[in-house]
Wavefront OBJ file of the C-alpha trace (Angstrom):
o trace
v -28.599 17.958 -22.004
v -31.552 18.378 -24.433
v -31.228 20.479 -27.597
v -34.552 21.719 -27.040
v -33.066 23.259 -23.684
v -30.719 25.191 -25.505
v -31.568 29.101 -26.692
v -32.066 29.313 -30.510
v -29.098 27.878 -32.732
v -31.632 25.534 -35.014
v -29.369 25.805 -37.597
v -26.671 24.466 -35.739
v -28.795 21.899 -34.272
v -30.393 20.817 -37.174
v -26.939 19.785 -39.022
v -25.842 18.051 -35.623
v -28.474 16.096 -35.576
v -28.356 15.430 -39.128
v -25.257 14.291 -38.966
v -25.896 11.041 -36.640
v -28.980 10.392 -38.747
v -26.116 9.876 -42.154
v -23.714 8.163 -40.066
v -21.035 10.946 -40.355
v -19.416 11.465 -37.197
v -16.105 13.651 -38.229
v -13.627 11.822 -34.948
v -12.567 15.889 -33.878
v -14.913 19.185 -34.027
v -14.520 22.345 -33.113
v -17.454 24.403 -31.706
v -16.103 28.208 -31.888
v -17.544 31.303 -31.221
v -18.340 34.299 -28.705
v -18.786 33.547 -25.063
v -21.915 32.545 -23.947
v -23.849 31.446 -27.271
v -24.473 28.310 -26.256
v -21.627 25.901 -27.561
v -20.574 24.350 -24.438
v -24.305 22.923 -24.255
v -24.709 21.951 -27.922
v -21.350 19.701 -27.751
v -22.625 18.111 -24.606
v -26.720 17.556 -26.169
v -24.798 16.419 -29.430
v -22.088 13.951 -27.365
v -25.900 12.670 -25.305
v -27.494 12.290 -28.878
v -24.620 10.366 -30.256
v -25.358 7.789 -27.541
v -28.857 7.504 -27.221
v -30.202 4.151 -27.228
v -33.594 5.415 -28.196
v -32.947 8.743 -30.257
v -36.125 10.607 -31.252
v -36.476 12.603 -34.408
v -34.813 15.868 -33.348
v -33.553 15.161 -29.648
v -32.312 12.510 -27.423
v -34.930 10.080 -25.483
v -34.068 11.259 -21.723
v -34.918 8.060 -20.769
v -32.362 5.097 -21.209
v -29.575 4.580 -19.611
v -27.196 6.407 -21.150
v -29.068 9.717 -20.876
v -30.039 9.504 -16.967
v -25.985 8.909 -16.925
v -25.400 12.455 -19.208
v -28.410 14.015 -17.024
v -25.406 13.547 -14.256
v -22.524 14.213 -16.621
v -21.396 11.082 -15.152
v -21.419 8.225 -18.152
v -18.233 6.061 -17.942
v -17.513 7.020 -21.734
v -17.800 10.877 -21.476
v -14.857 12.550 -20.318
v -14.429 16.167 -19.706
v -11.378 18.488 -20.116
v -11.451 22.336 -18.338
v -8.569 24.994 -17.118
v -8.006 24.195 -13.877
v -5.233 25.652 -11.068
v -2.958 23.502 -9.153
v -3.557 22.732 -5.040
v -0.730 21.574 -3.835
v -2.129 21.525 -0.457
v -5.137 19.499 -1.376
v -3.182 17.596 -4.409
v -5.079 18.734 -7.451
v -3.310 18.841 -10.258
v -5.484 17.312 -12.985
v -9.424 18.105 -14.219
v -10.245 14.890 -12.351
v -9.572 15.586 -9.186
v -12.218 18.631 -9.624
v -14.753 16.135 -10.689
v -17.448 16.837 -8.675
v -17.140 20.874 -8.237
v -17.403 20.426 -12.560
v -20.595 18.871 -12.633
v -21.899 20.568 -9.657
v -21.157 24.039 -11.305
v -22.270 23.168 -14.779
v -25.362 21.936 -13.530
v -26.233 25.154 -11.411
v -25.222 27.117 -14.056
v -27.971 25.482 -16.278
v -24.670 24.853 -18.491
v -24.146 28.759 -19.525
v -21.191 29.576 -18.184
v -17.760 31.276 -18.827
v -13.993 31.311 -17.489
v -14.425 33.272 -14.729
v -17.419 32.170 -12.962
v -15.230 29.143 -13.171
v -12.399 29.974 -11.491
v -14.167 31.759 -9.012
v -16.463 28.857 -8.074
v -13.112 26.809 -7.421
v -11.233 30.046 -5.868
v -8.537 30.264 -8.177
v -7.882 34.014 -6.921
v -4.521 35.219 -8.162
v -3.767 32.295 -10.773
v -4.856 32.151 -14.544
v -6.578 28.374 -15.090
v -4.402 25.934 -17.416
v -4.958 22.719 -18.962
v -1.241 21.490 -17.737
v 0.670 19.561 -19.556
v -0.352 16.198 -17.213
v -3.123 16.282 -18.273
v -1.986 15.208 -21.902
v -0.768 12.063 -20.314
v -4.178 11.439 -18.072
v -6.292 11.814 -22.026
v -3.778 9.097 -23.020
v -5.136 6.872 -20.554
v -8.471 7.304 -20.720
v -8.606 7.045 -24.690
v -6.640 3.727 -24.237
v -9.188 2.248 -21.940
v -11.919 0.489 -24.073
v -15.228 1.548 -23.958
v -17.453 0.475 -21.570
v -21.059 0.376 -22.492
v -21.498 3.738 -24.828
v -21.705 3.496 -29.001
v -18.964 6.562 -28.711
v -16.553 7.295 -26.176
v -16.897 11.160 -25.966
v -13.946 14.090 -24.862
v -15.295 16.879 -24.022
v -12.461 19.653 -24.047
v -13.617 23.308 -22.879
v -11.349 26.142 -24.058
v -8.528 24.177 -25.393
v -6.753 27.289 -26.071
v -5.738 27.299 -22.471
v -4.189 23.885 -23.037
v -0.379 24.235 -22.001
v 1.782 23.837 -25.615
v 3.289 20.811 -24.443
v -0.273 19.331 -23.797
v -1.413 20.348 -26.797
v 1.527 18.794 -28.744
v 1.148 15.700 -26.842
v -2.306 15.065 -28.071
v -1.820 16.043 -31.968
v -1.498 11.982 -32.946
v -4.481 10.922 -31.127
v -6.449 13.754 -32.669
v -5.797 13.110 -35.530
v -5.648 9.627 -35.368
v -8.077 8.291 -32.251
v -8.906 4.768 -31.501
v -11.919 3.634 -33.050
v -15.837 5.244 -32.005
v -13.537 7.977 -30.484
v -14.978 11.737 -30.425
v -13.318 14.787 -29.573
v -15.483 17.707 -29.184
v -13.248 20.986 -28.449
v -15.270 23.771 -27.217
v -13.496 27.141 -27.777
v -14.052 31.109 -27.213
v -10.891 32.024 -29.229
v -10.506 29.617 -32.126
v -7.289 31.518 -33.025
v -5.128 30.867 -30.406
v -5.264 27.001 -30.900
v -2.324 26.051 -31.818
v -2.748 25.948 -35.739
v -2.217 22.117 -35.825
v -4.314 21.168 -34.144
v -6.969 23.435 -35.829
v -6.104 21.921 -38.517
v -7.023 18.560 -37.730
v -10.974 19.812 -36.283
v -13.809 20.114 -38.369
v -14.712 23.754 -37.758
v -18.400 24.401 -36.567
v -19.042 28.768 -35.821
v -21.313 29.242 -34.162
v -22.837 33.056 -34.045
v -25.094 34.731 -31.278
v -28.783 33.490 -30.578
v -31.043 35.315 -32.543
v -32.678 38.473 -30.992
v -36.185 36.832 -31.236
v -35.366 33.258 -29.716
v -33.341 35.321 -26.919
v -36.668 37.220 -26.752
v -38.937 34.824 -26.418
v -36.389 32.685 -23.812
v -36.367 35.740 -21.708
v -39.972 36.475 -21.377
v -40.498 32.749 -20.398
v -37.506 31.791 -17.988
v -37.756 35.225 -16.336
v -41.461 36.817 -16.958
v -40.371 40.142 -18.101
v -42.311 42.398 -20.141
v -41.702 42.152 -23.778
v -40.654 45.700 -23.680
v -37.864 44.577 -21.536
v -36.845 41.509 -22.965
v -35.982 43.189 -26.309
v -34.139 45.496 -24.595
v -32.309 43.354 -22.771
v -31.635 40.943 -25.871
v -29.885 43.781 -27.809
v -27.663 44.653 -24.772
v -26.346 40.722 -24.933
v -25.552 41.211 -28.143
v -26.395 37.676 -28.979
v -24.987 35.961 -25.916
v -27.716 33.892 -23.763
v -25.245 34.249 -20.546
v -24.746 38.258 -20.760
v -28.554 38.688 -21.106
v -29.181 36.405 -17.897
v -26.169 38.739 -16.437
v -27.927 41.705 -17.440
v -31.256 40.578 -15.836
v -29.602 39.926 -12.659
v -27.173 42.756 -12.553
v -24.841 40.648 -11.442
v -22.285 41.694 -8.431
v -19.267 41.793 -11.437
v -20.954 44.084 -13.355
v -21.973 46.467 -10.495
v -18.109 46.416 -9.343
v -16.553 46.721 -12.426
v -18.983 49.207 -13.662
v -17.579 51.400 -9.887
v -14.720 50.853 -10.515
v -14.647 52.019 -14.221
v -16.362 55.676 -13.007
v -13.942 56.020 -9.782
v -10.759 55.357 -12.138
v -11.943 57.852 -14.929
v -13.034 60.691 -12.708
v -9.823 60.047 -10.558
v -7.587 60.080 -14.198
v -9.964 63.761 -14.950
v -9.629 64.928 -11.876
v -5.560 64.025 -11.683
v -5.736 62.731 -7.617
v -2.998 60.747 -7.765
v -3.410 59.641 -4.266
v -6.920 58.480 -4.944
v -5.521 56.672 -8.537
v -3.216 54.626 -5.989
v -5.616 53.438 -4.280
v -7.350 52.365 -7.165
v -4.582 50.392 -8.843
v -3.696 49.201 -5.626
v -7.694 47.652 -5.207
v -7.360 46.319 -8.648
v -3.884 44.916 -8.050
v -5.756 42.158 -5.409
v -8.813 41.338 -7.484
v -7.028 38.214 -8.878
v -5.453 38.352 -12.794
v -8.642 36.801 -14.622
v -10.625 39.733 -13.275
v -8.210 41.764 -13.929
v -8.667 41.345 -17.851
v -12.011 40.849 -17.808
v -11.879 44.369 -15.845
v -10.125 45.692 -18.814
v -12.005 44.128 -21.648
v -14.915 45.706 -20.175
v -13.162 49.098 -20.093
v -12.444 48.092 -23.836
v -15.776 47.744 -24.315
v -16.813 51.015 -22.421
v -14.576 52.822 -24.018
v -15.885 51.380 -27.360
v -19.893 51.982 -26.309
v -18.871 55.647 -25.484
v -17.057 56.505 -28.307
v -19.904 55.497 -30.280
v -22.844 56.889 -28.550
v -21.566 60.417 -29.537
v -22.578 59.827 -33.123
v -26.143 59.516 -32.256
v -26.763 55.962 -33.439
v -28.732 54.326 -30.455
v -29.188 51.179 -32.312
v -25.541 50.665 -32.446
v -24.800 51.517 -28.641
v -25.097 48.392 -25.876
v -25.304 50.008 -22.564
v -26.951 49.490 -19.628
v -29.521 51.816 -17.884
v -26.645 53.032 -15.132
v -23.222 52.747 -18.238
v -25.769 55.383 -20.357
v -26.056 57.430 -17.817
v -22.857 58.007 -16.448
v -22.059 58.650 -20.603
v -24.378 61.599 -20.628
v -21.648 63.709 -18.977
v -18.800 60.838 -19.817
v -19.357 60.278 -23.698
v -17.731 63.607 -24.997
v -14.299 62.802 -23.544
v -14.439 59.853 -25.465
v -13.838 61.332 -29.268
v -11.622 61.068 -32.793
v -8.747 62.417 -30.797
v -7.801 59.913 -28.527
v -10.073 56.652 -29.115
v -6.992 54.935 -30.561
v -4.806 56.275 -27.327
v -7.633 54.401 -25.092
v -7.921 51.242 -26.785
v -4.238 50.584 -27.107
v -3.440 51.883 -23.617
v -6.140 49.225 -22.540
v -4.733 46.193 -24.905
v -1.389 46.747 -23.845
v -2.482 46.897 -20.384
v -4.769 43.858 -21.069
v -1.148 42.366 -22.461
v 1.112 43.268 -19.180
v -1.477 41.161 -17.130
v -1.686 38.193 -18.926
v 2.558 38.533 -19.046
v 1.890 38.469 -15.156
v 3.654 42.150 -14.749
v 2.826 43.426 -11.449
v -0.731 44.478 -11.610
v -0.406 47.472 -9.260
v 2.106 48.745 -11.412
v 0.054 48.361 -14.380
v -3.058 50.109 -13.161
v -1.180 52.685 -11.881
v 0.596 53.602 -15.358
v -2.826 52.942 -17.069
v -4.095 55.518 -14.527
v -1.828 57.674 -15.628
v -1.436 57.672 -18.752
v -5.544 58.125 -19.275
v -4.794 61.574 -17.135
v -3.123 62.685 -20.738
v -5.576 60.813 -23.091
v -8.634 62.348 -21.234
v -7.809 65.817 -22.261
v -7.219 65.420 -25.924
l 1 2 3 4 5 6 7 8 9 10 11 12 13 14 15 16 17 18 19 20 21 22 23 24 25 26 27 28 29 30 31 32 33 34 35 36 37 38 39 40 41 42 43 44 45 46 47 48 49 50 51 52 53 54 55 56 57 58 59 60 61 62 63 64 65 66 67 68 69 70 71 72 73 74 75 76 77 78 79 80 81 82 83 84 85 86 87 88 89 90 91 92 93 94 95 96 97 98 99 100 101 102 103 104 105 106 107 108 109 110 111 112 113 114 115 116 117 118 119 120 121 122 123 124 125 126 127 128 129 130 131 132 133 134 135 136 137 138 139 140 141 142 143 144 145 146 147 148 149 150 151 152 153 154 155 156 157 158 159 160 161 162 163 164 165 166 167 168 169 170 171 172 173 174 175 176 177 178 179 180 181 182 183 184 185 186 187 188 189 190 191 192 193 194 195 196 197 198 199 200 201 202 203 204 205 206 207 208 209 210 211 212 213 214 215 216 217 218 219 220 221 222 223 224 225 226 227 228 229 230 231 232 233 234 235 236 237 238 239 240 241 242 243 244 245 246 247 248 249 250 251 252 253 254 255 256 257 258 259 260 261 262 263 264 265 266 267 268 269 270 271 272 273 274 275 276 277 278 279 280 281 282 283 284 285 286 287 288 289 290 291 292 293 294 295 296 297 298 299 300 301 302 303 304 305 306 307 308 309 310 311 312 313 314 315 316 317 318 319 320 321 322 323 324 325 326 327 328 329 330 331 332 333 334 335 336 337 338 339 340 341 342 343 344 345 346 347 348 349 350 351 352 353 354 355 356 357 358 359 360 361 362 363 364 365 366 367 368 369 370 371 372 373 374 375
């Protein structure tokens, strides 16, 4: 991974790069910020410039050894750490034994990804991906192994906050105290729910959304759009290199959630409580990481709605078809019962992730919007 393949960030670049030039490696970072700004591939172009054998002024060579080995995410000193969900059947219980659908997927993903592309690339359906406690012991290992060829040996973990608490407590020594040339690179979404100690022993690194004119100008070259369009699509993504690419593609998720968002709020108006059973019984089978990314996008709905009614288009991040249903939608949205929706949604958001019985929570959310919609 290149830095000068990844969307905008200079700033972050700049001080990653300048901190290899002065020799300052801190042993455990923590890249943090909103999905799909890019951290995921500035850990992995930073862990490639770290061991270039040839390192240029601003980027890695591409050429030696090591790099060909990080083209294939397959160096003997790189290790990588990702929620996974445990096979029985086909024994896999640790990130290693999904190896190779890892670096296939990040690779055809052009290394923008998020959870649940993920988990639906590996077919996680119903369960919620986990970094198990195992896989404490399995780090343990492979940080006691010396290293084999690389200046650092390089440990890659992708949204430790889904690291089981025992896992996480397990590792708190050798974070803080690794064996020598030993960097951990934790690459996270949700800073906060870390547990606090080991925040505490990361150097933080935020990183915010790309800036509108480097999404811009990435747009109009990766996908020749009009520059009309690619602004237009840059302030829908709101930063995020991965929702604009969404955006552009209209993505199947978007299209079914979006369906599903208009058939549950003109069932809830409408009060057909046969057809709202059906509905929470559809969204009862669509697996629990859809689920709440199903209700963080009613969240966000909700949210874009609410605001669109106080005629401030520069503050409203809708798509061509979510603006249109709001011309007749918007108004139902108001002072009266914004608060209802959002905390109706977060608890419901809540109940999932607590693995309540999904049907039952639709249906109840269903319900209980019936009331809210008529305020």
């Amino acid at each position: 991974m290149f830095f000068k393949d990844i969307v905008g960030q200079n700033q972050v670049k700049e001080h990653l790069i300048r901190t290899v030039k002065d020799g300052f490696i801190p042993h455990a970072q923590l890249f943090c910020g909103p999905e799909g700004v890019g951290k995921f591939p500035l850990a992995l172009a930073y862990a490639q410039y770290l061991n270039c054998e040839y390192p240029a002024e601003d980027d890695s060579c591409g050429e030696c050894p090591s790099c060909i080995k990080y083209k294939h995410l397959a160096h003997p000193d790189l290790h990588f750490v990702y929620p996974i969900v445990k096979k029985a059947a086909k024994k896999k219980d640790v990130c290693d034994d999904y190896i190779a659908e890892w670096r296939e997927f990040v690779k055809s993903n052009n290394y923008y990804f998020n959870l649940n592309k993920w988990l639906e690339n590996i077919e996680a359906e119903n369960s919620q991906g986990l970094i198990y406690a195992k896989e404490s012991e399995e780090i343990l290992r492979k940080l006691s192994l010396r290293i084999y060829e690389a200046k650092y040996k390089v440990m890659i973990i992708w949204l430790p906050e889904k690291m089981h608490e025992s896992c996480a407590n397990k590792l708190l020594k050798i974070i803080e105290e690794p064996t020598a040339n030993t960097v951990f690179l934790l690459v996270s979404d949700t800073p906060d729910n870390i547990i606090t100690t080991i925040q505490s022993r990361c150097q933080r690194i935020n990183i915010h959304g790309v800036d509108k004119a480097d999404l811009v100008q990435a747009l109009e070259s990766e996908y020749n759009i009009t520059p009309a369009d690619a602004a237009n699509v840059a302030h829908l993504s709101k930063g995020s290199y991965l929702k604009a690419i969404e955006t552009i593609s209209l993505n199947d998720e978007h299209k079914y959630f979006f369906e599903l968002f208009v058939q549950m709020m003109r069932a809830s108006y409408a009060r057909r409580i046969k057809e709202i059973k059906a509905i929470a019984n559809e969204l009862g089978t669509i697996g629990r990481e859809n689920q709440k990314s199903f209700l963080i996008y009613c969240q966000r709905m909700v949210r874009e709605y609410f605001v669109s009614n106080m005629g401030q288009p520069d503050m409203v991040y809708m798509a061509q078809d979510e603006s249109g249903f709001g011309m007749k939608f918007a108004p139902f949205i108001n002072e009266r019962n914004i608060v209802g929706f959002m905390d109706e949604l977060a608890l419901a958001e809540r109940h999932v992730e607590q693995n309540v019985n999904a049907k039952m929570v639709f249906f109840d959310l269903c319900l209980k919007i019936t009331m809210l919609i008529k305020q």
